[in-house]
C-alpha positions in Angstrom: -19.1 -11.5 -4.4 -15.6 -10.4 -5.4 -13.2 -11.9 -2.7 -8.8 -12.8 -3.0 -7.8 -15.8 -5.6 -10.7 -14.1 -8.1 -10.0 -13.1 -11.9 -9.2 -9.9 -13.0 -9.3 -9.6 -16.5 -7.5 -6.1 -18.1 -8.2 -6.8 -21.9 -6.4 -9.9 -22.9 -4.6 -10.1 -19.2 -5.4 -11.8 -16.5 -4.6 -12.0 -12.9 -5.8 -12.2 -9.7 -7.3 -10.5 -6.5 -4.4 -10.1 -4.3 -6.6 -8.3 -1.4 -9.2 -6.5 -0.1 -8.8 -3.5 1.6 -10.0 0.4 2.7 -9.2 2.5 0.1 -9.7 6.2 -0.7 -13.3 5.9 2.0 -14.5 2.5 -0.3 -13.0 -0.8 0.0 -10.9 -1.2 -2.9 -8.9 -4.4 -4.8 -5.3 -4.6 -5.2 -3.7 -7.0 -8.0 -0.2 -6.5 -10.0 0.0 -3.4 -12.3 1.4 -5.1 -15.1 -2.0 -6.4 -16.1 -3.2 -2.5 -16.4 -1.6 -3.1 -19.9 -4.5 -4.8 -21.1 -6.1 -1.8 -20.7 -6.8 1.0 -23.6 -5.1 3.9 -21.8 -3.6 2.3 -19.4 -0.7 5.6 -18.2 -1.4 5.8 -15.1 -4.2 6.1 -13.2 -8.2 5.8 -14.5 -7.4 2.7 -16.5 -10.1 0.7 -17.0 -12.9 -0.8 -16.8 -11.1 -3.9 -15.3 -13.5 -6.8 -14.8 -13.8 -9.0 -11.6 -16.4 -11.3 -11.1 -18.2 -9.4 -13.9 -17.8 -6.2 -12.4 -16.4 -3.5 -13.7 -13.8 -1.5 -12.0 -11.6 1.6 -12.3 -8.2 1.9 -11.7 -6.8 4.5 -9.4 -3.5 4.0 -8.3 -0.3 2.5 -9.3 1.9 1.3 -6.1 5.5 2.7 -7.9 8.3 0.4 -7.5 5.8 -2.7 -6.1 3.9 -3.8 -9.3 0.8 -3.1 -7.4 -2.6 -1.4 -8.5 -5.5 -0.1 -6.4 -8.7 -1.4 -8.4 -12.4 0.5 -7.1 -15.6 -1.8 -7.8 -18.2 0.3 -9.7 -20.4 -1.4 -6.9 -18.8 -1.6 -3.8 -21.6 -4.3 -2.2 -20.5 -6.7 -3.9 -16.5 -6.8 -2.3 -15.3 -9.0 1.1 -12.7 -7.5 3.0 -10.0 -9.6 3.3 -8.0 -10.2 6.4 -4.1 -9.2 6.0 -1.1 -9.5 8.1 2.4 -9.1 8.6 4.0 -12.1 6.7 6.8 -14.6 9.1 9.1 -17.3 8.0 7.5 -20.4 7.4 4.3 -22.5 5.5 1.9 -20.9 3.6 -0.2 -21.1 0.5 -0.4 -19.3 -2.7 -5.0 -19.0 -2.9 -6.9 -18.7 -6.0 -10.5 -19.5 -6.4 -9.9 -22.6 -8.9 -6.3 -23.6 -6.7 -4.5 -23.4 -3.6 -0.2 -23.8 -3.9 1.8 -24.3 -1.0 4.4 -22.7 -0.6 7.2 -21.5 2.0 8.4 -18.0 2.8 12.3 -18.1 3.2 12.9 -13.9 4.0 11.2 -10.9 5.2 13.9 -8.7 5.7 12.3 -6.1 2.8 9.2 -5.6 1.0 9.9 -7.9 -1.6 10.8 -11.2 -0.4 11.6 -15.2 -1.3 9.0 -17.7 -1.5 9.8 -21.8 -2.8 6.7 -23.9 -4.2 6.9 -27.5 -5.3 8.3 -27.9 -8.2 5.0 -30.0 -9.1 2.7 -27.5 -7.9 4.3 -23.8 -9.3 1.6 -21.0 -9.8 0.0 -20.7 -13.2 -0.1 -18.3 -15.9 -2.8 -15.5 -15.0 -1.7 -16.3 -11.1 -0.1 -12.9 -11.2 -1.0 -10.9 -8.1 -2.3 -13.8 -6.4 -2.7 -13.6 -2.4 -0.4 -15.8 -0.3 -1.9 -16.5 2.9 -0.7 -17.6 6.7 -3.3 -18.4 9.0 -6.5 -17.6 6.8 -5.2 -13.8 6.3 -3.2 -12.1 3.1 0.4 -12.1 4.4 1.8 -10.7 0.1 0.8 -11.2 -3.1 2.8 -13.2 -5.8 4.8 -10.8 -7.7 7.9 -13.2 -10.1 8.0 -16.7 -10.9 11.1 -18.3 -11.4 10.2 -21.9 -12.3 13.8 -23.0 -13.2 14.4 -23.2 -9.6 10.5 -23.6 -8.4 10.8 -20.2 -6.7 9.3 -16.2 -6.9 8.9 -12.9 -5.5 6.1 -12.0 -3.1 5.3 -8.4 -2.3 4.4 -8.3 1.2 1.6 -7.0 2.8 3.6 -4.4 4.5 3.4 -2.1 1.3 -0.5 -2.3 1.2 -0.6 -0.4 4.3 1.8 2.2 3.1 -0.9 2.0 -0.2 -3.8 2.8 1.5 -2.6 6.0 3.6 -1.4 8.1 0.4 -3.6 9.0 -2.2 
């Protein structure tokens, strides 16, 4: 079962399920672009196969400007939708399947926006595109890490709706 906080491997990169969500009529993963590098002909759109879980999975769409990618499962019965949200000011926690960070969102005033972790607890390499969560539900996904002063970048959640209605 593919669910946020997995693996995705792209060749020698790695990162992670950001979220689940409805995606061109199949639910579909989203996870940072930068790991479509990986990839052997990764311009663009139909990168792939990605793996997740041990499944392989296309890619179909670059979110410009966000360092997002839209990820389809080549069997869709084996994803969980996840639960996503409008992020606010406050606690939360940066999720993977082996870890869970917290962390505190400081703005929200764009689509890119400030998040602090404990300096003894800062996401790891291949945490790229991890899902931070408020509440059980994906509020962003980990973007930049700037360990010299134990913060990074979140995307927020707000561009995944703006993701799922072009295509």
């Amino acid at each position: 079962m593919i669910r946020v906080g997995d693996v995705v491997e792209c060749g020698s990169n790695r990162g992670r399920v950001g979220a689940v969500m409805p995606y061109g009529g199949a639910l579909s993963i989203v996870t940072a672009a930068h790991l479509l590098e990986g990839l052997e002909g990764s311009e663009g759109n139909g990168a792939g196969p990605a793996m997740v879980g041990g499944v392989a999975c296309d890619a179909v769409r670059v979110i410009s400007g966000y360092n997002l990618a839209i990820l389809q499962s080549r069997n869709s019965d084996e994803i969980e939708r996840s639960d996503i949200k409008n992020p606010t000011v406050g606690n939360a926690n940066l999720f993977t399947a082996d870890h869970s960070s917290p962390c505190r969102i400081q703005s929200i005033s764009s689509p890119v926006y400030y998040v602090y972790f404990g300096c003894s607890d800062l996401p790891m390499p291949g945490d790229s595109g991890a899902p931070i969560l408020q509440d059980g539900a994906v509020v962003g996904m980990l973007s930049s890490l700037f360990p010299n002063n134990c913060t990074g970048l979140i995307v927020s959640s707000d561009v995944l709706s703006v993701g799922s209605t072009r295509r």
